[in-house]
N, C-alpha and C positions, 0 to 999 in steps of 0.2 A: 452529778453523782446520783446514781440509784440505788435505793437501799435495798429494793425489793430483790429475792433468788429469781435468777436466769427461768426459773419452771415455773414460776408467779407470772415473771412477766411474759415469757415468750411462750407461752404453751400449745399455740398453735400456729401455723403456717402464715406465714405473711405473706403476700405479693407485692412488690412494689412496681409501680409503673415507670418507665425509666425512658425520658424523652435523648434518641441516640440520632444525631440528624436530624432526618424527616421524619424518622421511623420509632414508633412507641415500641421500646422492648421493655418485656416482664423481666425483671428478675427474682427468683425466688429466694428468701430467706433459707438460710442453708445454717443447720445446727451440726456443728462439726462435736464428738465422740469425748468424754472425757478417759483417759490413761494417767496411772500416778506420774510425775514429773522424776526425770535421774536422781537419785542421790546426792549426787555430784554434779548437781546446779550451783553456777557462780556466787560465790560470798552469802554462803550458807552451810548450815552439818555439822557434821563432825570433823576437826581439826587435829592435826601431826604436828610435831615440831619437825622443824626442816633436818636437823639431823638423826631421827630418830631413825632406825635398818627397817623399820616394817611399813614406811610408809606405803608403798606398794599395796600393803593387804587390804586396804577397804577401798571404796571410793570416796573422794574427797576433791575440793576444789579451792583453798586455803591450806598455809600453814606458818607453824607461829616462832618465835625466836625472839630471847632475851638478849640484848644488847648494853654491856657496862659502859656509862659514860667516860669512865677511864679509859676507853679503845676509840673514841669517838671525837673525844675535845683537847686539845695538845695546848691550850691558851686562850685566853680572850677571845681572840680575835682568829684562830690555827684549829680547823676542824677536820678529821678524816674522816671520810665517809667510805670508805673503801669495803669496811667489814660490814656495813648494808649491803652494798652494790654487789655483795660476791654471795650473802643470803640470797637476796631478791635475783639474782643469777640464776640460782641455783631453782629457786620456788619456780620463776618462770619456764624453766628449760622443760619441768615437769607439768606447764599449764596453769600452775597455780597461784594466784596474788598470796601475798602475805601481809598478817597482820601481825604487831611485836611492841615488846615494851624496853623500854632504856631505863636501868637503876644506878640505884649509888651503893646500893648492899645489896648481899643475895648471902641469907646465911649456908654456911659450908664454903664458901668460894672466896678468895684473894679478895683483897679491897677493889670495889668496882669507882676509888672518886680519883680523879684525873690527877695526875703526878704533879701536876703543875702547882694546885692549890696544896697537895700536904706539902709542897717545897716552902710555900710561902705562908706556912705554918696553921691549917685548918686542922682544928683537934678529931682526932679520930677514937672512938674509946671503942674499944676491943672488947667482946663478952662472948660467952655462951648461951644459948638460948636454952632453956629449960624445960626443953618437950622431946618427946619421942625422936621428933625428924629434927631435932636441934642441932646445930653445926657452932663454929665461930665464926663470930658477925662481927664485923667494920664499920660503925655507923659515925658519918662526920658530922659536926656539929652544924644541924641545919639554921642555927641563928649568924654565924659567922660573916658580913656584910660580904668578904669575897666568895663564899659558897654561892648566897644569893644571887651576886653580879655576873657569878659563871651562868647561874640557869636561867635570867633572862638574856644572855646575849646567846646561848644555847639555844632558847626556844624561838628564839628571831629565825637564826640561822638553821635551823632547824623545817620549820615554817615554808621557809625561802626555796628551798630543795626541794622538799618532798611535796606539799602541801599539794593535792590532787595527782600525785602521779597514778597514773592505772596500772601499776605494779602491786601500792598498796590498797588493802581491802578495807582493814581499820588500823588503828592504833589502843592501846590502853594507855593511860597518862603514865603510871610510872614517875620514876624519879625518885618518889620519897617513899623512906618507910621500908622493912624488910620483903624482899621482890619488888620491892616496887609498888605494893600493897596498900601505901597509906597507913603506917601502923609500925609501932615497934614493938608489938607486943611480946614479953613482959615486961619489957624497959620501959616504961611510958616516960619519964623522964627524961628519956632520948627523943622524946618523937618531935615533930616539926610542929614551929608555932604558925597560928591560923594566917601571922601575916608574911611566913615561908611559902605557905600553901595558895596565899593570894595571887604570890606573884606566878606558880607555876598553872597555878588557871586561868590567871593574865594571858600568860606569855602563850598556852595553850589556844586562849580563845582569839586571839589576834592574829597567829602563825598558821591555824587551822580553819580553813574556812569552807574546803570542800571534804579533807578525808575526815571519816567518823572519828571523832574522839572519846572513848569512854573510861568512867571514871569505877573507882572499888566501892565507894559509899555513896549512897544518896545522903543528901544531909540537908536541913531546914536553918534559918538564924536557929541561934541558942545552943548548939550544939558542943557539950563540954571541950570537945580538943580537936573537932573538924569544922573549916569555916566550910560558909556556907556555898552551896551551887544547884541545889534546885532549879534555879532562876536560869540559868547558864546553859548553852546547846551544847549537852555533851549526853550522850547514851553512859550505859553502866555495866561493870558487868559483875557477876554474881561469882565468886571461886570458889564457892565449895555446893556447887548447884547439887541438889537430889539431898543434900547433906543438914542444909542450914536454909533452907531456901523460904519453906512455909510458914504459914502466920499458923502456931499454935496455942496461941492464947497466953502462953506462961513466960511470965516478966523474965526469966534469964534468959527467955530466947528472943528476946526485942530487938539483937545483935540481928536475926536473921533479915533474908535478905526483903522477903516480900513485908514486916515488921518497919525495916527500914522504909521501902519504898511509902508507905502509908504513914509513917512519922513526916515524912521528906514532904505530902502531897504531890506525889509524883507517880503514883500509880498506873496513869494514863499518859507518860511521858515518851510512851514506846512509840506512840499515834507516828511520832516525827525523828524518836532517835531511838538507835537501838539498844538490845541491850543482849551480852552473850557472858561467857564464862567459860569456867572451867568444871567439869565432874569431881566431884569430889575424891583426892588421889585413893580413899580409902576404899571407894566401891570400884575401881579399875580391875581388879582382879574379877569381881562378879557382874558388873554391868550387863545383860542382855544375857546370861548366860540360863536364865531361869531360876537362878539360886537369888537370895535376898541378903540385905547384909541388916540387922538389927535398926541399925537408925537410919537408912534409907525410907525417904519421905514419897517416892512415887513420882518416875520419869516423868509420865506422860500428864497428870495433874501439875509439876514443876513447869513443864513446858506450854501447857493452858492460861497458866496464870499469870508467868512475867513474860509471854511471847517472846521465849530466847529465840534471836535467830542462828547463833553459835559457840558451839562448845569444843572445848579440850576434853579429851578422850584418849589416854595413853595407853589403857589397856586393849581398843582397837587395832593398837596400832605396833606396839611392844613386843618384840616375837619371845619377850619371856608369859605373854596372856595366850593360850591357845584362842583360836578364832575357827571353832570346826561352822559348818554351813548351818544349821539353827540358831548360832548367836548372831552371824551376820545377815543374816535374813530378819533377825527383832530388830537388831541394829541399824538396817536402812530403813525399816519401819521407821525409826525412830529418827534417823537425818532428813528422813522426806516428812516429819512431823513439824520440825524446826522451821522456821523464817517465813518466806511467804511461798505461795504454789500460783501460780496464776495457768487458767482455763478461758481459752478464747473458745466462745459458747457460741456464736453465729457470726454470721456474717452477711450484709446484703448492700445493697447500691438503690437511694431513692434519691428518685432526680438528680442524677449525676452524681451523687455522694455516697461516698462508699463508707455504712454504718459497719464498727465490730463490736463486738458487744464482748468485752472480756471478767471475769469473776477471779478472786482470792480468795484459796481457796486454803491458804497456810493461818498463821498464827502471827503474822507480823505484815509490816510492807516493806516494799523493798525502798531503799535511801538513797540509793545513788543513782547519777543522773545519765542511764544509759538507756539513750534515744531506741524505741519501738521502728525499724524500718519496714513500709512498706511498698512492696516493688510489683511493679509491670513491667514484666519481660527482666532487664537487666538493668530499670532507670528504679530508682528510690524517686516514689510519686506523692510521701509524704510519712512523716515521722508523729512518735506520740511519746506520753508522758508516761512509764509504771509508776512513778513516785504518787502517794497522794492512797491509793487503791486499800481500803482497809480490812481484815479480815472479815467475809463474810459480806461484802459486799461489790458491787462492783459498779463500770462505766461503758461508757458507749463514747469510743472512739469517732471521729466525723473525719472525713474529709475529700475537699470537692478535685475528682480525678479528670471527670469528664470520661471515664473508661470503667469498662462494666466488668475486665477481666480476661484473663484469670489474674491471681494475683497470690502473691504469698508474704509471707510474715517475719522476721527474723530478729534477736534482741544480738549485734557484734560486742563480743569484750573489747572494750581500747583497749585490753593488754597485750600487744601479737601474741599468738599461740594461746590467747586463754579459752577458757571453754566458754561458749557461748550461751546464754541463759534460755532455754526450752522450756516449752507453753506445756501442761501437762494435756495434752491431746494426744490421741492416738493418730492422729494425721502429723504430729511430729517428728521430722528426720533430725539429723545429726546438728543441722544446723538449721535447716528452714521450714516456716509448718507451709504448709501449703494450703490455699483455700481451696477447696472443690467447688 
């Protein structure tokens, strides 16, 4: 790894001598042009939910969709999967992976717990939620020994299906808590005890081994009424980002999320998992519009500090939010702000080896393990790593071709039809950079 910037190290011309047969050929260090990267670079930005009518308006490369366990689990052992498959259908048809969460409540909406358990008598207490967007909530008793024994043979099979498909981008854990949220709040009374919570991080860490999991709180031991998972590989994500996000010093805001993250000692947790969210639904009307909203903490400082690589954004996307060409012009400012950027800064061949020297140039790294190919003519003559690349820093790819060129570059989505992850260089086409 080199910590040094690309203009430290490479600042002037290199030659390298390049033994080809009999014949010593030079090749020259070739510094390819930095271009901001699409918007709408894979499993990054801003995110739609899959039925929303405005998806079309922005660009984007994700979207997201809540899923009741009620439509999903028909028994112990009796799981339908169908009302994913016809989501992730749908996501893909349009290019895009999706990421989504599975609950058991969602206030305003019918009981989300599978018919099976209230048959076999899981208490459900019925309330009102006592806030502005309050609805009636369904919340089943998460101590219940058969609620439990549904959501670890859930998370098995659950695990078993999905776990690395290249349809999904991430997941949020979900489950417990109003949305899925981790939280009943103002019930607290209702909410799940630490050793409900263990088993759905159990079940999550054992079923989830390659797609992202992330969680609504960071939390440390000690923690009043969240167990703990600091410790645990699971990224996080923030919902009420720009809202609640930053450390303001004042003990009623220690809920907030960067507060939390610095309780948790997890600060630096993003190095390896990520961490996204939601906008907070309050600013959706004025996000990027130039107008401010009173407790709005500041996009682009929010996005420096917890290196979000993705956010919900429904007034992007909403066709009751106007989107004229100056919000959406702040607004991919602010998607190509998010996650990582990466800039292949040169390129050359010494002694048979073909060095690329590439830089990160976002606010995060990228997590997932979608091999770097590089090709001669039509043959992939060796692959590499993005995972690992942290912001602000970057690496020097190697590898021995025995060919001096030309050659070009490409990151394929496993997802057929996904979009393909582009280098931000201005020698980047649609899908491949090309080295000059």
């Amino acid at each position: 790894m080199i910590r040094k910037s690309p203009a430290t190290r490479l600042g002037t011309l290199i030659l390298a001598g390049v033994l080809f047969g009999n014949v010593a050929v030079t090749v020259a260090q070739t510094e390819l042009k930095y271009a901001p990267a699409p918007p709408d670079n894979p499993l990054k930005g801003f995110v739609p939910y899959v039925e929303i009518d405005g998806w079309e308006r922005f660009p984007h490369s994700m979207q997201f969709h809540y899923f009741p366990l009620r439509d999903l689990m028909l028994g112990y052992d009796r799981f339908d999967w169908s009302s994913i498959e016809a989501k992730l259908d749908v996501a893909q048809s349009r290019g895009c992976q999706m990421t989504f969460r599975i609950m058991l409540e969602y206030p305003g909406r019918p009981t989300c717990v599978p018919q099976f358990l209230i048959d076999k008598g899981v208490k459900i207490t019925r309330w009102k939620m006592d806030t502005a967007d309050g609805g009636v909530c369904y919340t089943p008793d998460y101590e219940d020994p058969r609620l439990r024994r549904a959501l670890e043979l859930f998370l098995k099979a659950f695990g078993e299906k999905y776990d690395g498909d290249p349809r999904i981008g991430f997941l949020t854990a979900g489950l417990l808590g109003s949305w899925g949220e981790w939280h009943t709040y103002p019930k607290g009374e209702l909410w799940a005890s630490k050793e409900t919570q263990q088993i759905v991080l159990d079940g999550f860490a054992k079923a989830f081994r390659k797609t992202p999991v992330l969680l609504r709180y960071p939390v440390a031991e000690g923690h009043f009424d969240q167990a703990k998972n600091a410790n645990l590989r699971f990224g996080y994500h923030d919902d009420s980002f720009n809202w609640a996000t930053l450390d303001t010093g004042q003990k009623e805001d220690s809920w907030f999320f960067i507060p939390l993250l610095k309780a948790a000692g997890v600060e630096s947790k993003w190095k390896e998992f990520p961490i996204a969210g939601e906008l907070r639904p309050e600013l959706w009307k004025t996000s990027f519009t130039g107008e401010s909203h009173p407790q709005e903490q500041g996009f682009d400082e929010c996005v420096k500090e917890t290196h979000v690589t993705w956010l919900l954004d429904t007034g992007l996307f909403s066709e009751k939010f106007p989107l004229p060409e100056d919000r959406k012009e702040r607004a991919i400012r602010a998607a190509r702000m998010m996650g990582y950027e990466f800039h292949l800064f040169s390129w050359e061949v010494v002694e048979g080896e073909v060095h690329l020297v590439v830089e990160n140039r976002g606010v995060a790294p990228f997590y997932h393990d979608w091999p770097v190919e590089l090709m001669s003519g039509e043959t992939v003559v060796a692959t590499f790593d993005l995972r690992g690349i942290l912001p602000g820093e970057s690496t020097v790819w190697k590898a021995k071709t025995g060919e001096t060129g030309p050659f070009r570059v490409r990151v394929p989505n496993p997802m057929p039809g996904g979009k393909p992850l582009r280098f931000a260089n201005e020698e980047q086409g649609d899908e491949w950079l090309e080295l000059p």
